[in-house]
Structures are given as structure tokens and as C-alpha cells.
N, C-alpha and C positions, 0 to 999 in steps of 0.2 A: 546626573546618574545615568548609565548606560540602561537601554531597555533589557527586561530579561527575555526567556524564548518564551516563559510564561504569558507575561505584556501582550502577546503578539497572539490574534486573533486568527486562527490557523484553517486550513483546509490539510485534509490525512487522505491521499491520493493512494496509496499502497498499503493497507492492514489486512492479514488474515482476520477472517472470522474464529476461527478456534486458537488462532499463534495470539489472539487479543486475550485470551481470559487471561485473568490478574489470578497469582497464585490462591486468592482468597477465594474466587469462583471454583478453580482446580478443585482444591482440596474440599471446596462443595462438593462438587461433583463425584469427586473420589469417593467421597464418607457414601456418597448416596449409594455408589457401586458396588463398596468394599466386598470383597471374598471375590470379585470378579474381576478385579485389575490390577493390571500392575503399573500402575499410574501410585505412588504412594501419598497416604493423604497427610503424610508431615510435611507442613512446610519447610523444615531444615530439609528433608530428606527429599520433597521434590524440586529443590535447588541442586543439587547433587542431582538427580535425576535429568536437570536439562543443562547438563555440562556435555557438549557434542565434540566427539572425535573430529567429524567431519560431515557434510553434507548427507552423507548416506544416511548416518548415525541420526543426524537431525531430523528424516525425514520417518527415521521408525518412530522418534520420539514423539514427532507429532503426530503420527498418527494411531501411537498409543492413548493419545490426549483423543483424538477422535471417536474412540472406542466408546468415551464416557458419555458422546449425544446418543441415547438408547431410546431419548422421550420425546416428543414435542415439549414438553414440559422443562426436558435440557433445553432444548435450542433455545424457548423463551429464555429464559434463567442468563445462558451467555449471552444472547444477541445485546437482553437489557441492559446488563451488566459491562458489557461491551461498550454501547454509548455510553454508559455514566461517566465511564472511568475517561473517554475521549474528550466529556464535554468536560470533565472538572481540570484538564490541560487547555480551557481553553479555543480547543474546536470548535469551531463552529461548524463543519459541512464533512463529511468521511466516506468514499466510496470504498465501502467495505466486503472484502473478495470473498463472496459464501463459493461452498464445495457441494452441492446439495448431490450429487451421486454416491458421496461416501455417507450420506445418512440412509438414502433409499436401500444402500447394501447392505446394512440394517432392519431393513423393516418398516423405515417411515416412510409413507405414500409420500407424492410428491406434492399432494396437496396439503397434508400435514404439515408439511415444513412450511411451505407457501404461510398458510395460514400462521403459522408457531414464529416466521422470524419478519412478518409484516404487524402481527398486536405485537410484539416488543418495539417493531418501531416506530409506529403510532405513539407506545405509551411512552419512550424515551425522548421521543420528539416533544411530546405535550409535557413531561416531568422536567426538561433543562433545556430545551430549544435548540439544540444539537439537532441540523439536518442528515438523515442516513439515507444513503442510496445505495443498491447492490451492487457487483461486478459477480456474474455468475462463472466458474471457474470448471474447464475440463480439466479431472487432477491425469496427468499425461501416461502417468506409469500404469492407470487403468486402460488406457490406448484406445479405437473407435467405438466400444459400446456406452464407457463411460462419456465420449463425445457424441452418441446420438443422443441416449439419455438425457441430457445436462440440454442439448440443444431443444428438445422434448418437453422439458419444464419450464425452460425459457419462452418458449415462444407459445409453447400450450396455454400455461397460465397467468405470464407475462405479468406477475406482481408490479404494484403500480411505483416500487420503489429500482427497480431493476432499470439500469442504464447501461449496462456494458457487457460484455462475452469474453471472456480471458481463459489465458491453456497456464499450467504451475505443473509444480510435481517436478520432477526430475528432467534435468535437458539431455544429460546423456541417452542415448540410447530412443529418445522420442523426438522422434526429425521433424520437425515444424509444417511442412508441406501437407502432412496427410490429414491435419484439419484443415484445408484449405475449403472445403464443401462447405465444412460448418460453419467458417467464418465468414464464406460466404452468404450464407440464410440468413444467419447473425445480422450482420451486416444491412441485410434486404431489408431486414424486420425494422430498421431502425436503431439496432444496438449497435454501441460504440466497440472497437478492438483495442482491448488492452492483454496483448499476449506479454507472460516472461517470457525473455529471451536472453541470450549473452550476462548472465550471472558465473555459471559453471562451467561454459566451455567457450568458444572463440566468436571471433565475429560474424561469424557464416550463420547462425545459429539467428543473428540480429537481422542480417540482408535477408532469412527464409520468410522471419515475420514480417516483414517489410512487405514481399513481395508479395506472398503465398498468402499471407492473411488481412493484410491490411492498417497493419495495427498504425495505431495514432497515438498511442504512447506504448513505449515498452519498458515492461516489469526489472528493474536492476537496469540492464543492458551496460554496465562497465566495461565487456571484453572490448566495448567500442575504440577503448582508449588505444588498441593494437592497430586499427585500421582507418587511415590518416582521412581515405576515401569516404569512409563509414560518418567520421565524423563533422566532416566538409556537409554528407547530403543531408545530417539532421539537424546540422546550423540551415543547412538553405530550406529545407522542407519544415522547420519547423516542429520536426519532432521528438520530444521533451523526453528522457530519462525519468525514473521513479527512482530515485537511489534509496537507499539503505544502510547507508557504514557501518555502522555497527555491524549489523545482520551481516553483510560479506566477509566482516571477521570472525565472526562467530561459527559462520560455517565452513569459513578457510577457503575461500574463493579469493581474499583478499592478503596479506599474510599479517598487516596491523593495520591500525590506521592511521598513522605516516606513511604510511604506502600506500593510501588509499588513489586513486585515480582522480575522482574529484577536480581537484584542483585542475589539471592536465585537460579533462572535458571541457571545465568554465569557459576556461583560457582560447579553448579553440570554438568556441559559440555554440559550445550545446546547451539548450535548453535544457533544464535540470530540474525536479522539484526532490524535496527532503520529505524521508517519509520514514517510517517506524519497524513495519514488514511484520513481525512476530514480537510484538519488544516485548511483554513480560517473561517468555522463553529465552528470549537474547542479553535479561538485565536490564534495560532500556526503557524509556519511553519518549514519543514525537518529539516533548521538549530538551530533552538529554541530544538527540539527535540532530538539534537547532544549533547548541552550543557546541557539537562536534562540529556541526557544517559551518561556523561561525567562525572556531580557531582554525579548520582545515584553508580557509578562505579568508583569512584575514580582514574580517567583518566591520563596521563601521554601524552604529545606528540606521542608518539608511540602507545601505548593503542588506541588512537582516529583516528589514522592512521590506527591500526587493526582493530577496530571498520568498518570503512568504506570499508576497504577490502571485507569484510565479505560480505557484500552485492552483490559487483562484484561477488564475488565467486556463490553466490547462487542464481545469477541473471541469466535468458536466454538471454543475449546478444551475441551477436556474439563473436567470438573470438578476432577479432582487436580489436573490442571496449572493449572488458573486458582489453588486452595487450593494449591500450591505457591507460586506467584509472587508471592500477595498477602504467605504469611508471609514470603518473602523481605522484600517491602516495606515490611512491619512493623518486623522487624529493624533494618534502616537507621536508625528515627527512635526505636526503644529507647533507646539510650544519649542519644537529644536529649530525651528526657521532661521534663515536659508537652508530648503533642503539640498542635496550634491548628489552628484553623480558619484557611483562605484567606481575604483579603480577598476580596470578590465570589466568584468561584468556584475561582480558581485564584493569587490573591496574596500578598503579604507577612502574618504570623502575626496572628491576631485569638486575644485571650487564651479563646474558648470550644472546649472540647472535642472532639476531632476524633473520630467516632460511628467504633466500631470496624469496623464494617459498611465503611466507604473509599467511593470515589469512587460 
């Protein structure tokens, strides 16, 4: 019996913190607001609610959904809620991208939050054994004050769960270079660069984060598939994609997913991991997204097993936990011995020896 994406002991390298609430948190959320949102708290009617034109469209949507963290008492509620729903797929480890400038625009000190989405992940960590670590996100369309800000709470009170400094929000229109300061200090302090890039507009967008900020993974970056060069220096530099599929069709970055790029990356040696983005806004969830990347790639037990490595590998987890999740990985394909090499990088079984060392 082939393994499912279920089976499969996973690390979530790209999820919003608020694109994660499951329509059952939403419509919490809603009820708790009502007369003040326009977030609707049916669930038929907020499925209609997250049907996006386009990227624009999507980005009012969520952050209508934003509107709904007014508490500390929200953010607990999501963040918890957030790991549950990650660990009952299976996750084991999830650098989860918080926005904490768009709660401060609200109201919530920055300590408030600090405090409000570290006791949820203490208590989700001790309730299901699901590791959660931050990615603290400048949202772009706020442009440098939301980057001082955001760099402010990072390194001011440096929650003991925060590994990373990432830029989201809209690419148009916000040029990657002018967080270069921030990503700098970021950087100094110790935090890792995971800027989106090259989702929404061309490759230039990927080379700015490259240069300009540092990044060592970047968020989507599919326009790479356009720039033959682009993708030659992240096969040789090592620097891994966060993809999405789903999510790039939904926002219309992509036009389906037969046209997804994917395949086109593998093929030229870019490092890839499979990630979720927003899935309950998109329909989706991590494992939905395995079996996409499964049929886009023409997958093999082993392939899907490699697959999943991949992510460990390019994941900031600790070392146990990452030596945790591979033996899990191992396990899986024990009983299917001899294991095999992918075709290309990630396909159907090639009779040589798959190097114990993994993705």
C-alpha cells in the first residue's frame, strides 16, 4: 500500500499565522465580534467570503480576518488553535510567520502579544508535541515604520520561540532593497532571512532578496522558473523555495496547477520544500498539498519520503527534533526495503541506493 501525505511525519516551513485559523476558529472569532465585522460568521457564507478575484482581493480578505485579533485573548485562541489543527496532520515542527505590527495597529502592546502567542505555544507544545517556532514578518504594504516596529519587537523581546525575520504583503509596489537595514540587524541578532519574493512579480524581485537581504530561503519565489540564471545559483547556493500550489492558484499568480512551475524547478536542481501558505483560506491543507506535489512530480514512496526530508533539512529546528523526524522518515520506507533513488530529484524509484544521509 502506497504511503499517504498523512503517514508522513512533516515539518510546515511556510504558514500564516491568521491564513492558518480553520473556518471553526473564524467563525469564533466572528461570533465574538459580531456587529463589528465584516468577516461573516456562517460558515457556508465565509467560504463564499474567501473566494479571491485575485491577489489584491486576497490580501483585503485577510486582512479583514485580521481585524478579528482585537485581544490577547484572540491571538491565544488562534495561535492554539493553529498548532492543533497542524499537529492532527501530522507535523511535527512549523515555523509559523506571525505579523505582530498589524495587532500593535490595534492596540496590543508588543508585549501583549509576545506574552498572548508564547502561553499558546508552550500549552500546544505540552497538549500534542507539535514544535512551533516564529518567523516574525514586516507586512510590506505598511512599508518602513511597520519594518522598524516589527524589528523593535523582535529583537527588543526576542520571544524564546522566534527564529527568523521575513518581509509578506504585497510585492508590487514594495522593492525588497529598502529593508535592507533591517535585515541587516535581523541578521546580526542571530535571526534567520526568510523574505517572500518572486510569487507576484518576476525574477528581479528574487535576485533583490538575495542580495539586499540575505535570505536563505525564499517565501513562494516560482517567478524563478523565468530566469534560467536565477535558477542555476539556487541549485549551486543551496537556496530552497517554500512553494505553495495551491496558494499560487488561488491567488492567480499561477493560472492552474498543470501549469504549476514545480516540476520545471525540481528538474533544474532547485531545492524545494512543500508548504500550505494560508490553507484553510485557500481550501487546502499541508497534506492536500503533499498529494498535489506527489501527482505534479510523479512520486514514488521514496520520492514522497524525500520530499518531506527536504523540509527538515531546510528547517531551523533544533537538532533532536530535526534527528527525530528523519528516523521517523526512515521508518516509513523500512518495511519497503531496498530503498531507491528518485527519478531526477524527487520521482518514480531508480534501482540505486538512496544515501542514508536523505534529502
Amino acid at each position: 500500500m502506497s504511503l499517504s501525505a498523512q503517514d508522513l511525519p512533516k515539518a510546515e516551513l511556510h504558514v500564516h499565522h491568521v491564513g492558518s485559523a480553520s473556518v471553526e476558529t473564524v467563525t469564533k472569532l466572528a461570533q465574538r465580534h459580531e456587529g463589528s465585522t465584516d468577516v461573516p460568521a456562517d460558515p457556508e457564507a465565509l467560504a463564499r467570503f474567501f473566494e479571491f478575484t485575485d491577489f489584491g482581493h486576497f490580501i483585503d480578505v485577510y486582512l479583514s480576518v485580521v481585524d478579528l485579533l482585537r485581544t490577547p485573548e484572540d491571538l491565544w485562541t488562534l495561535t492554539h488553535d493553529v498548532g492543533r489543527d497542524l499537529a492532527a496532520q501530522n507535523v511535527r515542527y512549523a515555523e509559523l510567520t506571525l505579523t505582530p505590527y498589524t495587532s500593535m495597529a490595534v492596540g496590543i502592546s508588543a508585549e501583549a502579544y509576545v506574552e498572548a502567542v508564547e502561553d499558546a505555544r508552550r500549552r500546544v507544545e505540552a497538549d500534542t508535541g507539535i514544535t512551533l517556532r516564529w518567523c516574525f514578518d514586516i507586512p510590506g504594504e505598511s512599508g518602513l515604520p511597520a519594518a522598524d516596529s516589527t524589528l523593535d519587537v523582535a529583537l527588543r523581546l526576542r520571544p524564546e520561540g522566534l527564529v527568523s525575520f521575513g518581509l509578506g504583503g504585497p510585492e508590487v509596489g514594495v522593492p525588497r532593497p529598502q529593508f535592507k537595514p533591517h535585515f541587516d540587524a535581523a541578521r546580526a541578532a542571530g535571526l534567520h532571512s526568510v523574505p517572500h519574493a518572486g510569487e507576484s512579480t518576476g525574477p528581479q524581485t528574487i535576485w533583490d532578496a538575495i542580495h539586499h537581504l540575505g535570505a536563505e530561503r525564499i517565501g513562494h519565489g516560482i517567478a524563478a522558473v523565468h530566469d534560467p540564471e536565477l535558477m542555476a545559483h539556487l541549485a549551486a547556493e543551496r537556496i530552497p523555495l517554500e512553494v505553495c500550489p495551491t496558494s499560487n492558484v488561488r491567488t492567480r499568480s499561477v493560472p492552474s496547477l498543470e501549469e504549476h512551475p514545480l516540476p520545471t524547478l525540481v528538474a533544474a536542481g532547485v531545492p524545494v520544500t512543500i508548504n500550505s501558505d494560508d490553507p484553510p483560506m485557500f481550501g487546502t491543507t499541508l497534506n492536500t498539498e503533499y498529494d498535489v506535489a506527489r501527482d505534479l512530480l510523479d512520486l514514488d514512496d521514496p520520492g514522497l519520503v524525500e520530499l518531506a526530508r527536504s523540509a527538515v533539512e531546510f528547517s531551523f529546528a533544533p537538532t533532536d527534533v530535526k534527528i527525530a523526524i528523519n528516523a521517523e522518515l526512515d521508518a516509513l520506507l523500512a518495511p519497503r526495503a531496498p530503498r531507491s533513488l528518485s527519478k531526477g530529484r524527487f520521482g518514480p524509484a531508480d534501482p540505486s541506493p538512496l544515501s542514508c544521509s536523505g534529502y
